[in-house]
mmCIF file of the N, C-alpha and C atoms, coordinates in Angstrom:
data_MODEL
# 
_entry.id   MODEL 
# 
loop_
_atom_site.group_PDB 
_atom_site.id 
_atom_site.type_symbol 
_atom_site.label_atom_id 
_atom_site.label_alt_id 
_atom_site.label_comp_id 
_atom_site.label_asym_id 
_atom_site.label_entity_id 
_atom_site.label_seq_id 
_atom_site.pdbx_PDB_ins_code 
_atom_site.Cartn_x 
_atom_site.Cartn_y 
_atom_site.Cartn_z 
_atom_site.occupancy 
_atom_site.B_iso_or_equiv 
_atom_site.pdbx_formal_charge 
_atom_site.auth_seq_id 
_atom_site.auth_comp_id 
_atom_site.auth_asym_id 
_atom_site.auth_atom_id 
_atom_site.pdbx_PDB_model_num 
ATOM 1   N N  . UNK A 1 1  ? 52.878 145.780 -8.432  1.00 0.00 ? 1  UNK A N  1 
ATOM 2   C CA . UNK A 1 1  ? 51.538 145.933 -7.876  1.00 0.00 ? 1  UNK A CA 1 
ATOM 3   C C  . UNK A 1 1  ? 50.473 145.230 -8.706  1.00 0.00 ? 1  UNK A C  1 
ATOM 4   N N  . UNK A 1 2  ? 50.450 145.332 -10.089 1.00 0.00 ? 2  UNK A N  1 
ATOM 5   C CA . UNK A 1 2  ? 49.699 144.522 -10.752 1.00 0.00 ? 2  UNK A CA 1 
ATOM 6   C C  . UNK A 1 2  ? 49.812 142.920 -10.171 1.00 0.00 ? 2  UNK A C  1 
ATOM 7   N N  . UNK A 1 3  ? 50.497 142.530 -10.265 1.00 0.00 ? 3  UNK A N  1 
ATOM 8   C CA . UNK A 1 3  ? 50.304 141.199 -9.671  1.00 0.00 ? 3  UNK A CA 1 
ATOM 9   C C  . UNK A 1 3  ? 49.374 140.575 -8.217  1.00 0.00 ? 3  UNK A C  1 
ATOM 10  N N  . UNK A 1 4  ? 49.818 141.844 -7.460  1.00 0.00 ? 4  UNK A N  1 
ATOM 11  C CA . UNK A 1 4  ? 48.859 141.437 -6.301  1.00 0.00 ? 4  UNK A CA 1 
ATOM 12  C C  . UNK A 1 4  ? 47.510 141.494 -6.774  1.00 0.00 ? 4  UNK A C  1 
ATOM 13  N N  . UNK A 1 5  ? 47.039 142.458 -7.918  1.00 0.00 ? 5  UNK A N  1 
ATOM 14  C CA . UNK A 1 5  ? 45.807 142.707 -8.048  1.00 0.00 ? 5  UNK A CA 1 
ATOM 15  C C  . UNK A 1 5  ? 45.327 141.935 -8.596  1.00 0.00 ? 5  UNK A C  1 
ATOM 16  N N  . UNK A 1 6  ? 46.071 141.008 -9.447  1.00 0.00 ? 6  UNK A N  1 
ATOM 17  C CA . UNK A 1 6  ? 45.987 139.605 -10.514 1.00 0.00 ? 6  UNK A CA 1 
ATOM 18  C C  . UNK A 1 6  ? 45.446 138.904 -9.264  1.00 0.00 ? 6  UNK A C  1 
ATOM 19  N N  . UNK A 1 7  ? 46.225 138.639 -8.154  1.00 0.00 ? 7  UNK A N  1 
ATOM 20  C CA . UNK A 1 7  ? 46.611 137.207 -7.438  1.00 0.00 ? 7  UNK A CA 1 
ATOM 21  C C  . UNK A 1 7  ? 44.765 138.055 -6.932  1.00 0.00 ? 7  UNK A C  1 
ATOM 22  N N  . UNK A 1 8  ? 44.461 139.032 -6.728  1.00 0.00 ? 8  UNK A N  1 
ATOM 23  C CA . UNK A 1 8  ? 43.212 139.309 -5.414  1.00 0.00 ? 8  UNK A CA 1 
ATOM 24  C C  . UNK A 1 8  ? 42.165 138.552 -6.280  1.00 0.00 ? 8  UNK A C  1 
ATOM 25  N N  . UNK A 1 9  ? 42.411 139.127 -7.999  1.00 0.00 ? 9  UNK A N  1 
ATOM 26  C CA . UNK A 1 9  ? 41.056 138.227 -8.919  1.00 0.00 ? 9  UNK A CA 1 
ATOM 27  C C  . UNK A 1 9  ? 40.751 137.291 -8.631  1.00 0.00 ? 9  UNK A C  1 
ATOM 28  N N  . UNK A 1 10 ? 42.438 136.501 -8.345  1.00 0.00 ? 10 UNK A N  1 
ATOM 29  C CA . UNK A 1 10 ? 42.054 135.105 -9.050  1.00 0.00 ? 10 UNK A CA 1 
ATOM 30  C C  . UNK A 1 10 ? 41.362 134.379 -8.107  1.00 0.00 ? 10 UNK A C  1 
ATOM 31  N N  . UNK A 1 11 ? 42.111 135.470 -6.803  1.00 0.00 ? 11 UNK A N  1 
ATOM 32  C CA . UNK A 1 11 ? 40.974 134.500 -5.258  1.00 0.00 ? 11 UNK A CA 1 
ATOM 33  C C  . UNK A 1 11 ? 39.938 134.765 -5.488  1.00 0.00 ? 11 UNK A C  1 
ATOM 34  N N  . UNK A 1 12 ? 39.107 135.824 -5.662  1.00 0.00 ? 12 UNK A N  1 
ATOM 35  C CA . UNK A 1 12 ? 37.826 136.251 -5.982  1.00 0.00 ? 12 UNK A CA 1 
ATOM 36  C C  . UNK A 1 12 ? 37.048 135.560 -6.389  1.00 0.00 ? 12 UNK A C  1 
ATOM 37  N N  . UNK A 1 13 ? 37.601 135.130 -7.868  1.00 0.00 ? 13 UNK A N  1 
ATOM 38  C CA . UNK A 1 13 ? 37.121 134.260 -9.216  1.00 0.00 ? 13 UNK A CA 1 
ATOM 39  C C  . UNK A 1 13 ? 36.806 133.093 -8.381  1.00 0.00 ? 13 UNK A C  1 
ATOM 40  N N  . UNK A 1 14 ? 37.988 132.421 -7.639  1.00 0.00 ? 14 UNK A N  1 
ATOM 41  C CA . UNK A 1 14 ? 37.858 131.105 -7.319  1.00 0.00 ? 14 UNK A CA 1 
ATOM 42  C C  . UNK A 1 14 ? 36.881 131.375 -6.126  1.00 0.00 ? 14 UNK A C  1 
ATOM 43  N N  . UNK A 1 15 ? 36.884 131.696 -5.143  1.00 0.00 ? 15 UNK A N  1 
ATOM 44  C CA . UNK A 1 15 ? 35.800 132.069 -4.445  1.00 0.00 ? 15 UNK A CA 1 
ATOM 45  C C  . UNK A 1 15 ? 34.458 131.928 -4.686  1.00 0.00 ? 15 UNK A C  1 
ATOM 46  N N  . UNK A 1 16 ? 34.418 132.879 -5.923  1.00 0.00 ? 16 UNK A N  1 
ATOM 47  C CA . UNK A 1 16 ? 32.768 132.501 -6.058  1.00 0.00 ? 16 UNK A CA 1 
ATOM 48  C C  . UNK A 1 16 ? 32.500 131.674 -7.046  1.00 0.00 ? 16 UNK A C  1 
ATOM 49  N N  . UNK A 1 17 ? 33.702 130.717 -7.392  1.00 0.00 ? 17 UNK A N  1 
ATOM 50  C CA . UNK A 1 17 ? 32.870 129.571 -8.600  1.00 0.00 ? 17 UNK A CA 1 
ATOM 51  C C  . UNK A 1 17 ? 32.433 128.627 -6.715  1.00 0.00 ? 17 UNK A C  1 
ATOM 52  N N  . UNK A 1 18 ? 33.509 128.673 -5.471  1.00 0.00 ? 18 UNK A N  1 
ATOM 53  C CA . UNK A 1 18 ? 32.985 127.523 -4.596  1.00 0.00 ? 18 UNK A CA 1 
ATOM 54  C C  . UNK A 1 18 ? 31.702 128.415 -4.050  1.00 0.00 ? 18 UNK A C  1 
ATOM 55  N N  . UNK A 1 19 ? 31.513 129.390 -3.958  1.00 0.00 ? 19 UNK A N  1 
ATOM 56  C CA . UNK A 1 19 ? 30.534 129.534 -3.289  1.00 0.00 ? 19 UNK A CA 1 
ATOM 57  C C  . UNK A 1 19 ? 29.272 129.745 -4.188  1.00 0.00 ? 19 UNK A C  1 
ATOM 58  N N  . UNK A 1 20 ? 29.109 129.324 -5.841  1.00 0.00 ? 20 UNK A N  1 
ATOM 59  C CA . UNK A 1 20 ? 28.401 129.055 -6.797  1.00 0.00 ? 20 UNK A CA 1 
ATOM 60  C C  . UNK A 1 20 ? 28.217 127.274 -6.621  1.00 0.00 ? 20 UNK A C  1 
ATOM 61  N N  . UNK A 1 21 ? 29.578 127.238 -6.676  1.00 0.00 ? 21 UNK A N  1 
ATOM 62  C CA . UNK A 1 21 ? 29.006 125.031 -5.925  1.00 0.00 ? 21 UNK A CA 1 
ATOM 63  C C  . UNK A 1 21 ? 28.719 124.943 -5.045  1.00 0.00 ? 21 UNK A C  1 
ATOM 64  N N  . UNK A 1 22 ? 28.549 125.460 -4.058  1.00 0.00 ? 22 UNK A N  1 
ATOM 65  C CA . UNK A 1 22 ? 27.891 125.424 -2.437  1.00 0.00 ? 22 UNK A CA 1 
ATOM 66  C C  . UNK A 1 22 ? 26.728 125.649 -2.842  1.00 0.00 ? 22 UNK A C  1 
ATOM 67  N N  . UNK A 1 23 ? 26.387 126.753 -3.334  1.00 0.00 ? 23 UNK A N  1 
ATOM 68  C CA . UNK A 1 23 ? 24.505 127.055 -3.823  1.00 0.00 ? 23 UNK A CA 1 
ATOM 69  C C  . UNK A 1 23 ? 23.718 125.762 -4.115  1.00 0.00 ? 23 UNK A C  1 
ATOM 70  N N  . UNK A 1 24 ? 24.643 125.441 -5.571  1.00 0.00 ? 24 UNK A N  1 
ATOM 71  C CA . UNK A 1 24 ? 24.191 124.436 -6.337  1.00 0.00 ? 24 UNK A CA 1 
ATOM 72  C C  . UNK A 1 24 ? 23.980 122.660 -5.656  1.00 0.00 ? 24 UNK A C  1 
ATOM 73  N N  . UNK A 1 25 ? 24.814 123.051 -4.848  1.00 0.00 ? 25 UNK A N  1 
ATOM 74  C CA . UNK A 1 25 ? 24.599 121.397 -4.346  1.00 0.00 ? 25 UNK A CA 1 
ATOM 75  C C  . UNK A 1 25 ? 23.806 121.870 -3.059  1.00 0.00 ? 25 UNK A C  1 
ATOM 76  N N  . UNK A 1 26 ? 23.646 122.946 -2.299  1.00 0.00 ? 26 UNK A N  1 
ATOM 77  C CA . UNK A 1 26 ? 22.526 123.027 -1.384  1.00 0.00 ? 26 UNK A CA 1 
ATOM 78  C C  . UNK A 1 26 ? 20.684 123.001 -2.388  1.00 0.00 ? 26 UNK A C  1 
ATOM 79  N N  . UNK A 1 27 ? 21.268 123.417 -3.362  1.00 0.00 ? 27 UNK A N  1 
ATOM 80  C CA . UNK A 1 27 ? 19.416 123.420 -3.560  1.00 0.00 ? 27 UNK A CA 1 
ATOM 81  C C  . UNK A 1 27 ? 19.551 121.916 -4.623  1.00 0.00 ? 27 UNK A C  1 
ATOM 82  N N  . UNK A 1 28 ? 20.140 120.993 -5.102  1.00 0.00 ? 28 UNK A N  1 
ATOM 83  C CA . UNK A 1 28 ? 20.246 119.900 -5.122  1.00 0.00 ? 28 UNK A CA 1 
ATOM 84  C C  . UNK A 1 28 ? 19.557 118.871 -4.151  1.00 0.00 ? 28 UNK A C  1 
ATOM 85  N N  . UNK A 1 29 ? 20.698 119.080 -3.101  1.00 0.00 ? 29 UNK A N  1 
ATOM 86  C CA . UNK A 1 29 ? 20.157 118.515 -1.810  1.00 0.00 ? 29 UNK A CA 1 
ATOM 87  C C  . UNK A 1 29 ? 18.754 118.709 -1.257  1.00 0.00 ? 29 UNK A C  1 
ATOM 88  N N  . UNK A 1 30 ? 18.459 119.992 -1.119  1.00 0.00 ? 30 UNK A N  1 
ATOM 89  C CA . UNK A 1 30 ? 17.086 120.484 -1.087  1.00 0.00 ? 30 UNK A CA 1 
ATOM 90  C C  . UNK A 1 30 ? 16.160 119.878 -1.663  1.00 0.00 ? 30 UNK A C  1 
ATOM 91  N N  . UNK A 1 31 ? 16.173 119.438 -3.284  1.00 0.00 ? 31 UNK A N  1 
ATOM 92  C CA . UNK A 1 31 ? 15.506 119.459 -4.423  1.00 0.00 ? 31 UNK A CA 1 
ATOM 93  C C  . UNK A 1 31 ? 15.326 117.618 -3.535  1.00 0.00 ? 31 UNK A C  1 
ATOM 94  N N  . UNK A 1 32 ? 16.189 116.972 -3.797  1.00 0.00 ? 32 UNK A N  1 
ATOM 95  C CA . UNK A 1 32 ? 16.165 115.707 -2.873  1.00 0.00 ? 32 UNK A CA 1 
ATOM 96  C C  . UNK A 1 32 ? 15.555 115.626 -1.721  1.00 0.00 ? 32 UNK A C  1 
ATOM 97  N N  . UNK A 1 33 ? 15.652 116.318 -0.698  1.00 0.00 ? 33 UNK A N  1 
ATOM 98  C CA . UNK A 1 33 ? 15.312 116.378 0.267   1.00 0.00 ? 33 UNK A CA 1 
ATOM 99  C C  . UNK A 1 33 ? 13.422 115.842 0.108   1.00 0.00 ? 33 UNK A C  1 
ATOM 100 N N  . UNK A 1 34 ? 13.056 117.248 -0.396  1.00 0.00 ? 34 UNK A N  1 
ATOM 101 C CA . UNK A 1 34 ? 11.462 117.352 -0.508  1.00 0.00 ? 34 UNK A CA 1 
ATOM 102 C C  . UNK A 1 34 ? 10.886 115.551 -1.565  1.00 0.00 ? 34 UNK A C  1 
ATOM 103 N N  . UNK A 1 35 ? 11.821 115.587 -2.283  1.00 0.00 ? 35 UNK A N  1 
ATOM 104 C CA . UNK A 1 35 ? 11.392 114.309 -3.299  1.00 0.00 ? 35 UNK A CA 1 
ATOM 105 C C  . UNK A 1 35 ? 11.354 112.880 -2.106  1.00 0.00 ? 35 UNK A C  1 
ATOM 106 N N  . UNK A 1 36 ? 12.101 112.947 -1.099  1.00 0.00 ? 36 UNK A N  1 
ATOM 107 C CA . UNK A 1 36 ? 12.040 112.054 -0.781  1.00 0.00 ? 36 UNK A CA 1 
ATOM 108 C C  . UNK A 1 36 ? 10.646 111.557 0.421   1.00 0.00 ? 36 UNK A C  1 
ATOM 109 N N  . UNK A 1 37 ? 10.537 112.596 0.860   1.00 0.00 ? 37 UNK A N  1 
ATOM 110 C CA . UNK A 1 37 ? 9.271  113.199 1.878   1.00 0.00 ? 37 UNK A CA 1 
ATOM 111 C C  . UNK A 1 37 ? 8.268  111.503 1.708   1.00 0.00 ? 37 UNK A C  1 
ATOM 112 N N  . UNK A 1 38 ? 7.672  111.787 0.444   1.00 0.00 ? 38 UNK A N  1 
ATOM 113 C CA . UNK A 1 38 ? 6.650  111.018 0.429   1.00 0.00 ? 38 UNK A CA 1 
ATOM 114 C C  . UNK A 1 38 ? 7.100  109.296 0.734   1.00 0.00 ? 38 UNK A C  1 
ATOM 115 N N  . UNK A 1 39 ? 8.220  109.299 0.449   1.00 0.00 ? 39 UNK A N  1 
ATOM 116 C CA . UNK A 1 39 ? 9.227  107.751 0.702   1.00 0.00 ? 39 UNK A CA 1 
ATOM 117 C C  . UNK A 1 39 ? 9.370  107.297 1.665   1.00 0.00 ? 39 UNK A C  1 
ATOM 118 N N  . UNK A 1 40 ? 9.972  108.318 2.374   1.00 0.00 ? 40 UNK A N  1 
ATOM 119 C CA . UNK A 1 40 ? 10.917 108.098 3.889   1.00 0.00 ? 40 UNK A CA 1 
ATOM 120 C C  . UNK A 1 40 ? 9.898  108.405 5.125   1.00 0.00 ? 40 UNK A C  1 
ATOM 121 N N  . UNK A 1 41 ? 8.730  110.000 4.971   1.00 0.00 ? 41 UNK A N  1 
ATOM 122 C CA . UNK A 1 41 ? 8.086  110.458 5.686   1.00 0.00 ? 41 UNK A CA 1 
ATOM 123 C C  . UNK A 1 41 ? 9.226  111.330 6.442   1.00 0.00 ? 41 UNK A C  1 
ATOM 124 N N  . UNK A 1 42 ? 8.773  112.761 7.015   1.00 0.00 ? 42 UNK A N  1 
ATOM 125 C CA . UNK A 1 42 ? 9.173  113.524 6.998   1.00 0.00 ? 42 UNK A CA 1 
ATOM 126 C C  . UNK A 1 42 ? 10.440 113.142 8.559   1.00 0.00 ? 42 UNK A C  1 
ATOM 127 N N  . UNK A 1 43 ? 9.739  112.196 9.107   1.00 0.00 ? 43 UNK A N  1 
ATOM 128 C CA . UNK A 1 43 ? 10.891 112.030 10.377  1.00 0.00 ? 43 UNK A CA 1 
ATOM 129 C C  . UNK A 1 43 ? 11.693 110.771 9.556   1.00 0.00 ? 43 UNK A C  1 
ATOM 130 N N  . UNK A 1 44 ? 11.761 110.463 8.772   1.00 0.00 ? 44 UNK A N  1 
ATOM 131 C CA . UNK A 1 44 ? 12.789 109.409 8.291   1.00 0.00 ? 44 UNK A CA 1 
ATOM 132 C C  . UNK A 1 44 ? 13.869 110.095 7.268   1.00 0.00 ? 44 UNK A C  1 
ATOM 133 N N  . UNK A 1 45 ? 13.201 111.596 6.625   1.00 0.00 ? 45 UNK A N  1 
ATOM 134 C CA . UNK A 1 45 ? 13.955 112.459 5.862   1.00 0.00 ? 45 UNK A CA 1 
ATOM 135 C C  . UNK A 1 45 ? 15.016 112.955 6.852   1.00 0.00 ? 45 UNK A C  1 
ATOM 136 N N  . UNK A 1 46 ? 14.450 113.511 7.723   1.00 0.00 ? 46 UNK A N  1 
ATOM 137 C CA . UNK A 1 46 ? 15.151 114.228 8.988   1.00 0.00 ? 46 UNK A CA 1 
ATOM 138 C C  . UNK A 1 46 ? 16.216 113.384 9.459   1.00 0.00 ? 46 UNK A C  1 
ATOM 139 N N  . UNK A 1 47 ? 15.759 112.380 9.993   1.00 0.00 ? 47 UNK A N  1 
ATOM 140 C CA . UNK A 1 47 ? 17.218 111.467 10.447  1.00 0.00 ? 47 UNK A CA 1 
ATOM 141 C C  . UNK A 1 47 ? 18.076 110.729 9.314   1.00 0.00 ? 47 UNK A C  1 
ATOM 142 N N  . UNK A 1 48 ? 17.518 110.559 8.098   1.00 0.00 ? 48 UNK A N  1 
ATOM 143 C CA . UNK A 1 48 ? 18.412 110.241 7.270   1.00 0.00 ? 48 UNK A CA 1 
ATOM 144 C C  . UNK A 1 48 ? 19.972 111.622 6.730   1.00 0.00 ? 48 UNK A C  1 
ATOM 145 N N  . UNK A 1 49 ? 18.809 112.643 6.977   1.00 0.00 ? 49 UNK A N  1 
ATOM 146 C CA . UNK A 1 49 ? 19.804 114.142 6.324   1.00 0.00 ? 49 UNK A CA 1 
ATOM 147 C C  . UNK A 1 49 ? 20.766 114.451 7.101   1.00 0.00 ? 49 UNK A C  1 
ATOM 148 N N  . UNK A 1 50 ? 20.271 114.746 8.495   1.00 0.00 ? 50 UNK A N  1 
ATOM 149 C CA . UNK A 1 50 ? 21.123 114.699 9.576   1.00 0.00 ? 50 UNK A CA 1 
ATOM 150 C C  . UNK A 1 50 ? 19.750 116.346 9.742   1.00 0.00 ? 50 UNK A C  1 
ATOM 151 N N  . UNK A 1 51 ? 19.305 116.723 9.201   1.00 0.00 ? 51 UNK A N  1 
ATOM 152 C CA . UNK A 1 51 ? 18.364 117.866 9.848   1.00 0.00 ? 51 UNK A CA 1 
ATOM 153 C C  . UNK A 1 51 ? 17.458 117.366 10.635  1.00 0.00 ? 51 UNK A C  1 
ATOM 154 N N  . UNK A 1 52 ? 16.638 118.886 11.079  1.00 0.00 ? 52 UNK A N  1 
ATOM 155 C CA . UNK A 1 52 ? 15.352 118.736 11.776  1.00 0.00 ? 52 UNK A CA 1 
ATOM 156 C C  . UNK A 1 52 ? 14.338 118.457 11.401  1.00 0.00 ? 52 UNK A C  1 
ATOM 157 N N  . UNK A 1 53 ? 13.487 117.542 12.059  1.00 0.00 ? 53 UNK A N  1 
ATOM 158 C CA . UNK A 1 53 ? 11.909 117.613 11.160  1.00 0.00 ? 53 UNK A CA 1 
ATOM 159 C C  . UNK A 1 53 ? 11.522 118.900 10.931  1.00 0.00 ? 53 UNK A C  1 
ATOM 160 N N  . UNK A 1 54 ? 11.712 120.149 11.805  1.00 0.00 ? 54 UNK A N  1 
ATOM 161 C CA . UNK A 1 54 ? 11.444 121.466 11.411  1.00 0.00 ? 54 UNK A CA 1 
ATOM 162 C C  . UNK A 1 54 ? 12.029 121.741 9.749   1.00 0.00 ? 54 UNK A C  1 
ATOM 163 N N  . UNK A 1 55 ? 13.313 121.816 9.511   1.00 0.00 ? 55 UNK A N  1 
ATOM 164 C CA . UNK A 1 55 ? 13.744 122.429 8.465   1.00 0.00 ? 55 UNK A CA 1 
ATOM 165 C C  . UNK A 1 55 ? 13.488 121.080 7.890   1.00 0.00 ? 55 UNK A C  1 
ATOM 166 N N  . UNK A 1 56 ? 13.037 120.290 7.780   1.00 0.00 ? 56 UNK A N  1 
ATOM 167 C CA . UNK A 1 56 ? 12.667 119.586 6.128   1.00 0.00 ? 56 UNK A CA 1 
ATOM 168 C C  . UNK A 1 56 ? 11.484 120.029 6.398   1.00 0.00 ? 56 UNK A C  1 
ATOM 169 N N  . UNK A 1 57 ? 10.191 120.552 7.423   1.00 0.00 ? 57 UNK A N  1 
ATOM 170 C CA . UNK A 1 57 ? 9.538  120.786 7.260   1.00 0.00 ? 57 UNK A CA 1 
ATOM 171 C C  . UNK A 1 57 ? 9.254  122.542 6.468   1.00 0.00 ? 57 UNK A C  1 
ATOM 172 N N  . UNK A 1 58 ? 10.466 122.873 6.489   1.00 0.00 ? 58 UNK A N  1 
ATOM 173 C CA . UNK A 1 58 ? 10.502 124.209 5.729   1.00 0.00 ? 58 UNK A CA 1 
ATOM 174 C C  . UNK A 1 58 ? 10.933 124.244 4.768   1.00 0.00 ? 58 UNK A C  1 
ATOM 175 N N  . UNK A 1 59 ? 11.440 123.580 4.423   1.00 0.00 ? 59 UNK A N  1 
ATOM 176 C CA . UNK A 1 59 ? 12.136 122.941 2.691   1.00 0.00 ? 59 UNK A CA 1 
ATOM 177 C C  . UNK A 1 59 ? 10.765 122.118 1.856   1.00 0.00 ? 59 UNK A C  1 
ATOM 178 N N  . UNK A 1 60 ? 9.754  121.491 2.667   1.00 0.00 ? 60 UNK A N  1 
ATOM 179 C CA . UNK A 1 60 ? 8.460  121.666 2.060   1.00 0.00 ? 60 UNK A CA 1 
ATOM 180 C C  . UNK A 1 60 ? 7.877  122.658 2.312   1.00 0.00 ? 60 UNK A C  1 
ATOM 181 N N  . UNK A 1 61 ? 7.717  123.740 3.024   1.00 0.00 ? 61 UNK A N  1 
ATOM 182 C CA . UNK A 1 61 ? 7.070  124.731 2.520   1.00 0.00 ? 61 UNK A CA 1 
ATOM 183 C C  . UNK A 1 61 ? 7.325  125.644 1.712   1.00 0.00 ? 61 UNK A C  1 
ATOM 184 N N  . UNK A 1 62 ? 8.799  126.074 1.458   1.00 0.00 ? 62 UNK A N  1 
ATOM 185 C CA . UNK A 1 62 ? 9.455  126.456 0.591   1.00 0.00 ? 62 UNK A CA 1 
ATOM 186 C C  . UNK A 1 62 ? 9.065  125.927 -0.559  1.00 0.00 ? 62 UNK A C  1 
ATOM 187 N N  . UNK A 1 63 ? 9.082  124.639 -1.367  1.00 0.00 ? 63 UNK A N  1 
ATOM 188 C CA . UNK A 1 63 ? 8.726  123.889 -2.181  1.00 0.00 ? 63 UNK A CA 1 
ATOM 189 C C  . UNK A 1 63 ? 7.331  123.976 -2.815  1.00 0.00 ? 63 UNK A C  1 
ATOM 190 N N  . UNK A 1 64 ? 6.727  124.176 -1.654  1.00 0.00 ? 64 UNK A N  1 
ATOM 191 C CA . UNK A 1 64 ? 5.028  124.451 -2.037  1.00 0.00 ? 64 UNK A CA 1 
ATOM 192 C C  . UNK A 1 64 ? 5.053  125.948 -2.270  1.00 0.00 ? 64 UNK A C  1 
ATOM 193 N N  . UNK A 1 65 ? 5.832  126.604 -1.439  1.00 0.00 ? 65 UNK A N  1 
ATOM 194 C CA . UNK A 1 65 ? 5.345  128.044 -1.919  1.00 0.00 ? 65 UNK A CA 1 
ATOM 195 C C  . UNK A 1 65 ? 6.079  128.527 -3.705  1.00 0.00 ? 65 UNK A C  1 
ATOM 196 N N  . UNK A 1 66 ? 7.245  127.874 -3.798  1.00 0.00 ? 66 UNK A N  1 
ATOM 197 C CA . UNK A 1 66 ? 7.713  127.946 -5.373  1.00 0.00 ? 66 UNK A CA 1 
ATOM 198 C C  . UNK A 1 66 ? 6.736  126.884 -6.254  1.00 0.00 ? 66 UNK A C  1 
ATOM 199 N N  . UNK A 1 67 ? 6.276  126.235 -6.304  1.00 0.00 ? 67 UNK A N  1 
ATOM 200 C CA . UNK A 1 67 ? 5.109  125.364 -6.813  1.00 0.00 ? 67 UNK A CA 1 
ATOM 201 C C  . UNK A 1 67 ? 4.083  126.204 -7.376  1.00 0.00 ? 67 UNK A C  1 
ATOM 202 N N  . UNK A 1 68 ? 3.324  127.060 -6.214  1.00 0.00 ? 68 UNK A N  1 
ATOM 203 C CA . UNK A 1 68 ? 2.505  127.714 -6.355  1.00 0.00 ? 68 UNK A CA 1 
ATOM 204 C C  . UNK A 1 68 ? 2.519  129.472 -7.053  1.00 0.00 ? 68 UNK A C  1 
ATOM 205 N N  . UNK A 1 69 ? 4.026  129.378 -7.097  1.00 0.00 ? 69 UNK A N  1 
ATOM 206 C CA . UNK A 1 69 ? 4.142  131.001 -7.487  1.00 0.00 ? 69 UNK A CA 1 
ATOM 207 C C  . UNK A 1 69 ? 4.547  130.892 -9.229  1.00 0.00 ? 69 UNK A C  1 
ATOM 208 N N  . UNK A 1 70 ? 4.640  129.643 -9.338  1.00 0.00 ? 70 UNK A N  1 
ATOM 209 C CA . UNK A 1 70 ? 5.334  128.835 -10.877 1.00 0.00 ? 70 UNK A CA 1 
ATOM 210 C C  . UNK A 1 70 ? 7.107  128.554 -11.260 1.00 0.00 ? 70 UNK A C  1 
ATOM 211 N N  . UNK A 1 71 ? 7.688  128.775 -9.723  1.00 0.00 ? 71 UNK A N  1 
ATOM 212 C CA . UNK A 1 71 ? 9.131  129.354 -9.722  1.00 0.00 ? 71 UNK A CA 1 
ATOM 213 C C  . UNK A 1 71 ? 9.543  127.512 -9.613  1.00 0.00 ? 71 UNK A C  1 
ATOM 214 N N  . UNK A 1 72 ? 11.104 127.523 -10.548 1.00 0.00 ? 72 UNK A N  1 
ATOM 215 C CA . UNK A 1 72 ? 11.486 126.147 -10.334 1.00 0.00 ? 72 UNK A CA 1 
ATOM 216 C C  . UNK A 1 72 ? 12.785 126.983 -9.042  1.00 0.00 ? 72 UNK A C  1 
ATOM 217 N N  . UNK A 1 73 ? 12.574 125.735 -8.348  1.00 0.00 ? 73 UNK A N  1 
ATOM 218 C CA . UNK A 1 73 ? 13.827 126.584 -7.500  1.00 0.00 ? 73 UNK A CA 1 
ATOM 219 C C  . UNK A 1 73 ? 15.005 126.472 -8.041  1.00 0.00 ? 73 UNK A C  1 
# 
């Protein structure tokens, strides 16, 4: 029985290191996303990402609202 309980960790463990790299490369991407805004303009972000002008438009407001609260995202 110990072993199954080994084998449940180790999925666990591994589990949340990918769903710790999923985080990390979504607010990466994010972090990109908004940087590029002023470059591309917000409909050239959108079709380059594959998103909506809506959600890059919420990934700058998101951005502005951590800006303003002093939070790095």
């Amino acid at each position: 029985m110990t072993g199954i309980g080994r084998t449940m960790t180790g999925v666990a463990d591994a589990l949340r290191d990918v769903v710790d790299a999923y985080k990390k490369a979504r607010r990466q991407r994010d972090e990109m996303i908004v940087a590029a805004v002023p470059v591309l303009g917000q409909h050239g972000v959108a079709e380059a990402s594959g998103l909506s002008r809506r959600r890059v438009r919420q990934l700058l407001a998101e951005a502005e609202a951590a800006d303003r609260q002093g939070d790095p995202q």
